[in-house]
SEKOL-256983 format. One line per field, with one value per residue (C-alpha): residue number from 1; x, y, z. Coordinates in Angstrom, 1 decimal. Example, Ala and Ser with C-alpha at 12.3 -4.5 7.8 and 13.67 -1.06 7.14 Angstrom:
<rokols>
nr	(1;2)
u	(12.3;13.7)
v	(-4.5;-1.1)
w	(7.8;7.1)
</rokols>
This chain:
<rokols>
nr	(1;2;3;4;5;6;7;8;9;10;11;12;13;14;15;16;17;18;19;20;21;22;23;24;25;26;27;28;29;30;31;32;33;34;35;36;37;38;39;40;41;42;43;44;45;46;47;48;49;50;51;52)
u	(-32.8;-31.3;-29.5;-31.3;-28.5;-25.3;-24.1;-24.0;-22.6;-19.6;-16.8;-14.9;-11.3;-9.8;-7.2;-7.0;-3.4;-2.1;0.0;0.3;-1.1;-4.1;-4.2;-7.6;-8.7;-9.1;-12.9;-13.3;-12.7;-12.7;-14.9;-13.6;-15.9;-15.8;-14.0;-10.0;-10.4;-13.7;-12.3;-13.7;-12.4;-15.4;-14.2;-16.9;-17.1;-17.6;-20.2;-22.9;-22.2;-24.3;-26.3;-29.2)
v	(13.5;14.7;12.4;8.9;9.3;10.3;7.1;6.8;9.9;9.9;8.3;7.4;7.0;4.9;6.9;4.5;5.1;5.9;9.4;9.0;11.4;10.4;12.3;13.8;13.7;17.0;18.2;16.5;17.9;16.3;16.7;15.7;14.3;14.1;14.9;13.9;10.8;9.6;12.0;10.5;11.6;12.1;12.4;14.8;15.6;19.4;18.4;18.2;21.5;22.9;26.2;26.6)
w	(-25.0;-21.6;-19.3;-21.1;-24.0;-21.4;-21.6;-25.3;-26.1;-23.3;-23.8;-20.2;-19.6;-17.4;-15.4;-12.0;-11.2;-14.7;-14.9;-18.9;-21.1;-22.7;-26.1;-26.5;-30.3;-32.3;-32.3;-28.9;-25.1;-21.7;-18.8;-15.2;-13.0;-9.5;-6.3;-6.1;-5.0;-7.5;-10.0;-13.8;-17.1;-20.0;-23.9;-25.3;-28.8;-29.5;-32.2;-28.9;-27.8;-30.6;-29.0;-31.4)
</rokols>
């Protein structure tokens, strides 16, 4: 598992410029990336966050 499945199970945003909201679906939360200039916007479902 580890970092070989990051790129299927992230969603990215594109926020280059943009100051709309992006509406972040329910049972999902975002992960900024990044310093302020680089910064990247992840859409992670909370369904991965399972602590067993």
């Amino acid at each position: 598992m580890g970092f070989t499945l990051t790129s299927k199970i992230l969603r990215r945003s594109s926020s280059k410029g943009k100051n709309d909201e992006i509406v972040i679906p329910r049972g999902h939360f975002s992960v900024y990336v990044g310093d302020t200039q680089f910064k990247k916007k992840f859409v992670v479902p909370i369904s991965y966050l399972n602590h067993s």
